[in-house]
Residue frames relative to the residue before (quaternion, step in Angstrom):
aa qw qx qy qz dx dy dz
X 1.0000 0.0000 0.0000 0.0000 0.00 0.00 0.00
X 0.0621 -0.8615 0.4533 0.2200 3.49 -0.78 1.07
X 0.4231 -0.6350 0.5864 0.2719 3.60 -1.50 0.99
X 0.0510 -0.7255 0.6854 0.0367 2.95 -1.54 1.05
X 0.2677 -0.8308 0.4327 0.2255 3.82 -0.23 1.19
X 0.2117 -0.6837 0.6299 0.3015 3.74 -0.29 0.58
X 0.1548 -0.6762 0.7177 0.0604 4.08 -1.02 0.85
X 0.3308 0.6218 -0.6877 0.1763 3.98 0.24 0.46
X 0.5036 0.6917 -0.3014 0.4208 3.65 0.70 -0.80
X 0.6063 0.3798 -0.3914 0.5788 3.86 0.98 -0.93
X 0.7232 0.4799 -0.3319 0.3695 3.73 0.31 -1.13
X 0.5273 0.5415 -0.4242 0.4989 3.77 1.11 -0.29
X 0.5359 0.4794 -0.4974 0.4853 3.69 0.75 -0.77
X 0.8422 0.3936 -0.2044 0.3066 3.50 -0.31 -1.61
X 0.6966 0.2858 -0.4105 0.5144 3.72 0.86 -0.07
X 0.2218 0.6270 -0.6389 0.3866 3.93 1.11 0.96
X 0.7582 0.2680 -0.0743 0.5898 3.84 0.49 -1.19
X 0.5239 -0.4832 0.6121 0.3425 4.01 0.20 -0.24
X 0.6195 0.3713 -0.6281 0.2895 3.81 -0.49 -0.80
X 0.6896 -0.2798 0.6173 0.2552 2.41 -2.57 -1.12
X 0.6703 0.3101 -0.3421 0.5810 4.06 1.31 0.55
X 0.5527 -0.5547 -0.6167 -0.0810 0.65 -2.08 1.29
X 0.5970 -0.4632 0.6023 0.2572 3.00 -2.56 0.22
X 0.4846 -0.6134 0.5765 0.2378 3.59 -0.89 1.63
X 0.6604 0.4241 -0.4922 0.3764 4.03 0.21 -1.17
X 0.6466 0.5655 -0.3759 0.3477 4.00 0.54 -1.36
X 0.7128 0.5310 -0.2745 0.3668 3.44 1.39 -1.11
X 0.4288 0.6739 -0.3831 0.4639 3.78 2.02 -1.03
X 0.8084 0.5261 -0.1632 0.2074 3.20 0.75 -1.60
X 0.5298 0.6115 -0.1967 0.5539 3.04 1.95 -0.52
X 0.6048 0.4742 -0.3342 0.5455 3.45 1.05 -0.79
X 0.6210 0.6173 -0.2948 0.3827 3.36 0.35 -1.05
X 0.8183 0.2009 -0.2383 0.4829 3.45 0.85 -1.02
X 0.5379 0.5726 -0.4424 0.4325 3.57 1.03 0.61
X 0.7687 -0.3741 0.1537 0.4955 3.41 1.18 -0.16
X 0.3255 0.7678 -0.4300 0.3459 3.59 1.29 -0.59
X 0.2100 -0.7242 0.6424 0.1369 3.65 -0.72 0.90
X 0.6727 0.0608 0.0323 0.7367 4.35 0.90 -0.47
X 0.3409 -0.5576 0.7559 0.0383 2.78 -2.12 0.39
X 0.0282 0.7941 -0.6070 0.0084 3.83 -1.04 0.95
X 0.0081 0.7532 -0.6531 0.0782 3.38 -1.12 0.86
X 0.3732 -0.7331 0.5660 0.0547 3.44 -1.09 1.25
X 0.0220 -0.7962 0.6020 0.0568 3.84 0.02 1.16
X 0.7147 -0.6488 0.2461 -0.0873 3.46 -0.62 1.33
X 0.0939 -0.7305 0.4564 0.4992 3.48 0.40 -0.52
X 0.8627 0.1945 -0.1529 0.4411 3.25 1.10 -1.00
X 0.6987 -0.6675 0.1715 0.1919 3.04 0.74 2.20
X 0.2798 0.8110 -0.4755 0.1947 3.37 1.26 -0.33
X 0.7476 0.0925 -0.3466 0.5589 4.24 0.82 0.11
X 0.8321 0.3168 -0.1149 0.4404 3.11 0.20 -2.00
X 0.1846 -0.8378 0.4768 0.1914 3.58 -1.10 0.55
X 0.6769 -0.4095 0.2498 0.5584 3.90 -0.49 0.53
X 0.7564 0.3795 -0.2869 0.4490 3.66 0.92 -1.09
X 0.5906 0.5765 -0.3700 0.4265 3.44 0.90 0.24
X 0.5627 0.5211 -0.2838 0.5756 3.32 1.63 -0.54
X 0.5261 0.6454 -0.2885 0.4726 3.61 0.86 -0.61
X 0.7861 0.3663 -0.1353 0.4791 3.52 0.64 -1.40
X 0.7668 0.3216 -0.2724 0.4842 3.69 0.95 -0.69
X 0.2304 0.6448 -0.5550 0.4723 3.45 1.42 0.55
X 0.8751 0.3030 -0.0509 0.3738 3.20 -0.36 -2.06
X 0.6721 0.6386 -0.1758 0.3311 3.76 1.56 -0.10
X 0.8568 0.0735 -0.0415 0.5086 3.04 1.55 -0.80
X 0.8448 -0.2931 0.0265 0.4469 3.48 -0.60 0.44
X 0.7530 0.0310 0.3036 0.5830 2.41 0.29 -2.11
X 0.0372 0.7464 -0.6629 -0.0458 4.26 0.05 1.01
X 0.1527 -0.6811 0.7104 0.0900 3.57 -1.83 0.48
X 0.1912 -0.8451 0.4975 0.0410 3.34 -0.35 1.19
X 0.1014 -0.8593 0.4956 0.0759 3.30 -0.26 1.01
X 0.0488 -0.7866 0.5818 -0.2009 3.56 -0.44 1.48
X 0.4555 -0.6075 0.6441 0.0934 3.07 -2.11 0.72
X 0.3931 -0.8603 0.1891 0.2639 3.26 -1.07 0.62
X 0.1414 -0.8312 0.4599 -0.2786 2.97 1.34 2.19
X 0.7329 -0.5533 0.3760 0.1239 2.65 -0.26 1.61
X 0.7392 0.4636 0.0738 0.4829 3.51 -0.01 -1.74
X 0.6509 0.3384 -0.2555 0.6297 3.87 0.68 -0.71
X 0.5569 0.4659 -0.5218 0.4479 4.01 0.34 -1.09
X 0.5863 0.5919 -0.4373 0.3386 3.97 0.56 -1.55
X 0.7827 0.4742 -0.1549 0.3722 3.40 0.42 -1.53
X 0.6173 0.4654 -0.4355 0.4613 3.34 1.01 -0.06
X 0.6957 0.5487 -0.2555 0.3868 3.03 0.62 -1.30
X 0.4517 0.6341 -0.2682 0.5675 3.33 1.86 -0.42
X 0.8441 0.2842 -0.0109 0.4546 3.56 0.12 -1.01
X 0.1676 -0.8618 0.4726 0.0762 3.84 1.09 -0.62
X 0.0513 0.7910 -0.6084 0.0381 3.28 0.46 1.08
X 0.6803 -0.5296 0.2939 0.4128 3.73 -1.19 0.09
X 0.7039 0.0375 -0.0075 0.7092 3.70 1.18 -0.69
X 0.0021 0.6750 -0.7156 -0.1794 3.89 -1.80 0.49
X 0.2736 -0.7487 0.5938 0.1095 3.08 -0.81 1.11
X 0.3206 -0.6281 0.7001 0.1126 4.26 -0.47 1.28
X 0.1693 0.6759 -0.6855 0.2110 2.75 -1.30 1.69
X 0.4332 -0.7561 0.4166 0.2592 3.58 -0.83 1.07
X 0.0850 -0.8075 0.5796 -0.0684 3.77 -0.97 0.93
X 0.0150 -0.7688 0.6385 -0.0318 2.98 -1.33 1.11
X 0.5909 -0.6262 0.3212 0.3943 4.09 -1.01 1.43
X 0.6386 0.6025 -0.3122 0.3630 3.73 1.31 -0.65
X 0.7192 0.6312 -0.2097 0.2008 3.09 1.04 -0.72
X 0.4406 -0.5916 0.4881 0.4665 4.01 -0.10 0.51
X 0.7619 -0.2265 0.2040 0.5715 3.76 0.20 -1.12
X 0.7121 -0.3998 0.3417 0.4652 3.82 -1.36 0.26
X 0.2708 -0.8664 0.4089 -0.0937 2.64 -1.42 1.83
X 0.6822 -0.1099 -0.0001 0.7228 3.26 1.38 0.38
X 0.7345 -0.5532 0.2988 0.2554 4.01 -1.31 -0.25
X 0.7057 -0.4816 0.2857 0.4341 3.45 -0.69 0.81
X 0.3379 -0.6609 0.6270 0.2364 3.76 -0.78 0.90
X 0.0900 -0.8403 0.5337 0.0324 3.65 -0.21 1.32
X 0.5847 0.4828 -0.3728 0.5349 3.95 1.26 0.11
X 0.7532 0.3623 -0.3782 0.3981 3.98 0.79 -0.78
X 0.8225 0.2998 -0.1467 0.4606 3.99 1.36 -0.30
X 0.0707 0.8489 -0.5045 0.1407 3.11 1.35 1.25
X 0.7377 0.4008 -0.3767 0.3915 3.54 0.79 -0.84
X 0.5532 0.6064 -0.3513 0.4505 3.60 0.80 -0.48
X 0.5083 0.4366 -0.4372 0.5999 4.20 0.58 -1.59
X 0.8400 0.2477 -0.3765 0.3021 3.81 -0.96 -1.21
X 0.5680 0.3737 -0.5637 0.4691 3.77 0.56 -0.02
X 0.7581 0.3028 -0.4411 0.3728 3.64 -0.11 -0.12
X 0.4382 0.6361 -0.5235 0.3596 3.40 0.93 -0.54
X 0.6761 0.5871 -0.2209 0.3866 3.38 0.48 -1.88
X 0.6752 0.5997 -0.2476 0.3510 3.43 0.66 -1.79
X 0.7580 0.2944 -0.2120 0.5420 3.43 0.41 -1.65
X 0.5064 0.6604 -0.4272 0.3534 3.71 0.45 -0.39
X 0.7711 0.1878 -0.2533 0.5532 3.46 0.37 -1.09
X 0.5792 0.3747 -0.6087 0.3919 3.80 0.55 0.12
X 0.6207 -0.5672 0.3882 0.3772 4.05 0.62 0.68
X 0.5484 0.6047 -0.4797 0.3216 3.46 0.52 0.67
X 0.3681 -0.6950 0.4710 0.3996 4.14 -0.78 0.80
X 0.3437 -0.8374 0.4196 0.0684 2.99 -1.46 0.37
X 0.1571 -0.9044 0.3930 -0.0543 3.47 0.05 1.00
X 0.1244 -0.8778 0.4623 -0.0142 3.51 -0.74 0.82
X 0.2745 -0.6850 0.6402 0.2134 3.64 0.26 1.44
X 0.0738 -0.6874 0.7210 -0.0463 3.39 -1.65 1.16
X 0.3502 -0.6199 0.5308 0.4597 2.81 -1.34 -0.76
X 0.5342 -0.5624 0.4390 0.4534 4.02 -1.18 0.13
X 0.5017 0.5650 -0.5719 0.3196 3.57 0.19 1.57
X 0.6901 -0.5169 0.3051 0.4044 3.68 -1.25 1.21
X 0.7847 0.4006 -0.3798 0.2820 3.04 0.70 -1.39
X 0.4381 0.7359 -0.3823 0.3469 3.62 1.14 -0.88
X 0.7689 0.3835 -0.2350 0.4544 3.56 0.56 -1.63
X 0.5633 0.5142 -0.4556 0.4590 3.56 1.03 -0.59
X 0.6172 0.5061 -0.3192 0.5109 3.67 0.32 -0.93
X 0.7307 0.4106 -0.3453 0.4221 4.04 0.09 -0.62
X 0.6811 0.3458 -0.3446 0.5457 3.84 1.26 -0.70
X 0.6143 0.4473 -0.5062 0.4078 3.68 0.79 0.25
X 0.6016 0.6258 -0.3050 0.3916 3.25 1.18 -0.56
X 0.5738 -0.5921 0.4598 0.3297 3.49 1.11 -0.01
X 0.7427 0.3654 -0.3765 0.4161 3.88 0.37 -0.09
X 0.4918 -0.6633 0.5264 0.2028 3.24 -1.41 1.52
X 0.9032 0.0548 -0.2679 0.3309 3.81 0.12 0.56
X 0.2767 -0.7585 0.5289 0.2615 3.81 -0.93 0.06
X 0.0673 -0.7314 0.6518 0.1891 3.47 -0.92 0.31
X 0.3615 -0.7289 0.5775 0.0674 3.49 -0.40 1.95
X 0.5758 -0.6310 0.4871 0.1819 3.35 -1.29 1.63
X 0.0012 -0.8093 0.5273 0.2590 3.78 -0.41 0.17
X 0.2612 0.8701 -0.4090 0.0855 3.63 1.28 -0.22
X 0.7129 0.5624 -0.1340 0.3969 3.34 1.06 -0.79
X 0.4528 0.5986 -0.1476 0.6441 2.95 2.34 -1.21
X 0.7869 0.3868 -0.2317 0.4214 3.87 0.44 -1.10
X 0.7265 0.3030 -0.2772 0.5510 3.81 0.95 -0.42
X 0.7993 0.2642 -0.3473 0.4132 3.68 0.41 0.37
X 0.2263 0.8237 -0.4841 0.1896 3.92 1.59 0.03
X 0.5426 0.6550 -0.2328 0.4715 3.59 1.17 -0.54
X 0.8971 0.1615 -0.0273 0.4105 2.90 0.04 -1.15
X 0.8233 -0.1779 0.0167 0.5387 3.66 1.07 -0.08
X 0.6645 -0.6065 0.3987 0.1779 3.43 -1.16 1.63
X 0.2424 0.7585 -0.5579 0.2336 3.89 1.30 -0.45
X 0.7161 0.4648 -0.1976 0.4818 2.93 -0.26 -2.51
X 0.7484 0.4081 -0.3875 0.3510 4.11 -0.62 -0.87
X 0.6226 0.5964 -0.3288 0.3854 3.35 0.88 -1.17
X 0.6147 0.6822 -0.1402 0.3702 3.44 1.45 -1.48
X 0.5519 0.6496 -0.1006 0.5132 3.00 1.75 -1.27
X 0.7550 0.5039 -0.1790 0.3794 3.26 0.57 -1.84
X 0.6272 0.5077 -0.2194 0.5484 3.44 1.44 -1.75
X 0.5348 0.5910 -0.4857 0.3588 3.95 0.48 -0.57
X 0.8635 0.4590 0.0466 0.2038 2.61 0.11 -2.06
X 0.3186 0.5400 -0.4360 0.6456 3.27 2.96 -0.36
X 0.6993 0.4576 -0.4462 0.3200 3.91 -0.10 -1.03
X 0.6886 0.4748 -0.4421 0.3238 3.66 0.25 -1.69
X 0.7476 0.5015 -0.3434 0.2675 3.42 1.01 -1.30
X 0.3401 0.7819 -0.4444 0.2749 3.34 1.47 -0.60
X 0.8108 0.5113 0.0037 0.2850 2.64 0.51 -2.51
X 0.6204 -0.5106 0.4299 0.4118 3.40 1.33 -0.06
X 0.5707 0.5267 -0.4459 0.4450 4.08 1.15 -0.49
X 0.3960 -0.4613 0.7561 0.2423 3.43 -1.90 0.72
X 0.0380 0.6206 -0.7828 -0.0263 3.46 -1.50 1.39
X 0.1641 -0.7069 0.6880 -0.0079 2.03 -2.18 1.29
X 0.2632 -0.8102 0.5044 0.1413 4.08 -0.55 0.62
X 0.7309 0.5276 -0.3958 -0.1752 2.82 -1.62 0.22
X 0.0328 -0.6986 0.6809 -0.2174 4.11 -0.60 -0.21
X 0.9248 -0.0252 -0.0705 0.3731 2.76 -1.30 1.62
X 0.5735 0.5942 -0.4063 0.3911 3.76 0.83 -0.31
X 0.3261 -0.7101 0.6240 -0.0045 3.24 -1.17 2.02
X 0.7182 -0.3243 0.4886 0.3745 3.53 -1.36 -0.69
X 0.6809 0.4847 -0.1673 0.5230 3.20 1.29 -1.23
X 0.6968 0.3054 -0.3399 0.5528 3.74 0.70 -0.27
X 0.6094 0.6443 -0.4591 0.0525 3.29 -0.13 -1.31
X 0.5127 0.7019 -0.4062 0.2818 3.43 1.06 -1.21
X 0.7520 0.4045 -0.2612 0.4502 3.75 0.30 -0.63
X 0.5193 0.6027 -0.3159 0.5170 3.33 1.04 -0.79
X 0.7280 0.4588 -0.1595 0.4838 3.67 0.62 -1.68
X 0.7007 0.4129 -0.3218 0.4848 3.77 1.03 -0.16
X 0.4690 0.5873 -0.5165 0.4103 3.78 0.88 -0.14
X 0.3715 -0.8409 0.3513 0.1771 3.55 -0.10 1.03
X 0.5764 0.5161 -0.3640 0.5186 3.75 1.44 -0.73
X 0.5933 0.5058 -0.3863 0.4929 3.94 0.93 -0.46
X 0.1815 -0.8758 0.4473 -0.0008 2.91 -0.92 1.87
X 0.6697 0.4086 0.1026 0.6116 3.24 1.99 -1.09
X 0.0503 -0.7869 0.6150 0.0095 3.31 -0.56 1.22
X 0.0318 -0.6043 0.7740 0.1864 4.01 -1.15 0.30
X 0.1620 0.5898 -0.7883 0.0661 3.15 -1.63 1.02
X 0.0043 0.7968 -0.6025 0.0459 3.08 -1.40 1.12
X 0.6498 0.5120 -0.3075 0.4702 3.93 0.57 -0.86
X 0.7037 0.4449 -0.3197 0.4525 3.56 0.55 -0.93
X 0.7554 0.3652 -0.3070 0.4492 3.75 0.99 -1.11
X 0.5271 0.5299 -0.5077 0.4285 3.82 0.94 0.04
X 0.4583 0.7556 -0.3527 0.3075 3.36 1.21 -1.10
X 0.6982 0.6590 -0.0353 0.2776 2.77 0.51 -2.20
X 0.7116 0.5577 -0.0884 0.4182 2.81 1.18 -1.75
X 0.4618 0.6367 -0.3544 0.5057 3.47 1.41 -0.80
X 0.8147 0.2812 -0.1100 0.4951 3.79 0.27 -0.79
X 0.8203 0.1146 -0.1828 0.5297 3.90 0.21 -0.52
X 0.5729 -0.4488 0.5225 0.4442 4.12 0.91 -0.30
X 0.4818 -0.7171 0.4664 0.1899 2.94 -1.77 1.26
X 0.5620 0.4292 -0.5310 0.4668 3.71 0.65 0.25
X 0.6859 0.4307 -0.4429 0.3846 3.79 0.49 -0.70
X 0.5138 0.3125 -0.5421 0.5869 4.58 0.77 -0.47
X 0.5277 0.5321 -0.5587 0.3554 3.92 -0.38 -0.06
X 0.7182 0.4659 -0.2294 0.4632 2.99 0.15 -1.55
X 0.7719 0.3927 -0.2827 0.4124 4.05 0.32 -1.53
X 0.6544 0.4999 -0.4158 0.3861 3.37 1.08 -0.32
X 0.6399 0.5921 -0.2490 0.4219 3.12 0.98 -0.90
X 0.5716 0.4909 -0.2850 0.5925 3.99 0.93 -0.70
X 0.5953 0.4834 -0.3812 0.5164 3.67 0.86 -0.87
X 0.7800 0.3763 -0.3060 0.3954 3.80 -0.14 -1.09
X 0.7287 0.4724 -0.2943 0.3991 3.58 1.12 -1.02
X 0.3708 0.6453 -0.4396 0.5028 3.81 1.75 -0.43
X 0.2874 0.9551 0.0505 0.0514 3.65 0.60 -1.22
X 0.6780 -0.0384 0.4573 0.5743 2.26 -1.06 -2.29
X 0.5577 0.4516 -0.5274 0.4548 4.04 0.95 0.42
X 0.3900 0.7436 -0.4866 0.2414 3.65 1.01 -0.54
């Protein structure tokens, strides 16, 4: 299973103060050598972590970058500009602390297939943050894009208290694979949840990013790399 660390979360530190610390690419680069198979960052409309030049550098910097983007006009440009390995279409609003649930795939059908199309032929994969519902996944393989990254948000604030949300996960993720779709998950996923998440066997791709910057605050960003990474691979051998 491959971890991809989303580092938007360093760049929120550093545009707290404006400077130039810390520097999200130095942090990609650290993951990377702790085990991190890609690196994802979500450039914004209203820029509030990552910045266009930051998207520029972790293009050309690390393995494997997943740009997460809206379908602003303007950003599609910039990918297709820059060509990161994978853009994962995700739905965004200026109110929001962080993404709140999955791409509405019935009100912006005509928009998803212009970008679908767009970033495609500039050779980039494509991903779609859903939610775990049938109809969602049915709508993403009509939609023409070869992968989904299933929301786990629901999965991460109720894992306690009742197996619903996982089950939701498990049934998604039998269908996408049915259908021929690379699934990917995540949102909200800690050390403390992942383990179940990291055993659903058609999930191929994890993005975790808040919990391992967290982390980092207290033990360093190659060691949450490392603990996350032993966690998912402990796992996914099950």
């Amino acid at each position: 299973m491959r971890l991809y660390v989303n580092i938007d979360h360093v760049a929120t530190l550093r545009e707290a103060r404006k400077t130039d610390e810390p520097d999200p690419v130095a942090a990609a680069l650290i993951c990377q050598s702790a085990g991190a198979d890609g690196i994802t960052g979500h450039l914004r409309e209203d820029r509030r972590h990552l910045q266009d030049r930051d998207v520029e550098r972790l293009v050309s910097s690390v393995r494997a970058f997943n740009l997460e983007l809206s379908l602003n006009p303007d950003i599609v440009d910039l990918a297709c500009q820059l060509r990161p390995y994978q853009a994962t279409l995700v739905p965004e609003r200026r109110e929001e602390v962080t993404t709140e649930g999955g791409l509405d795939l019935q009100g912006t059908t005509t928009r998803l297939r212009q970008a679908i199309l767009r970033l495609g032929q500039a050779g980039i994969r494509v991903s779609l943050f859903i939610d775990p519902a049938p109809g969602a996944i049915d709508a993403a393989k009509a939609l023409g894009a070869p992968a989904i990254e299933l929301h786990t948000g629901r999965y991460a604030h109720t894992w306690q208290a009742s197996p619903d949300a996982l089950n939701a996960l498990h049934t998604a993720a039998l269908r996408a694979a049915a259908l021929g779709l690379s699934v990917h998950a995540g949102h909200g996923l800690t050390l403390r949840n992942v383990g179940p998440v990291a055993r659903i066997p058609e999930i191929e791709e994890l993005n975790i990013g808040h919990s391992i910057v967290s982390r980092a605050v207290t033990v360093g960003m190659h060691e949450a790399v490392v603990e996350m990474r032993q966690a998912i691979d402990a796992q996914a051998r099950r």
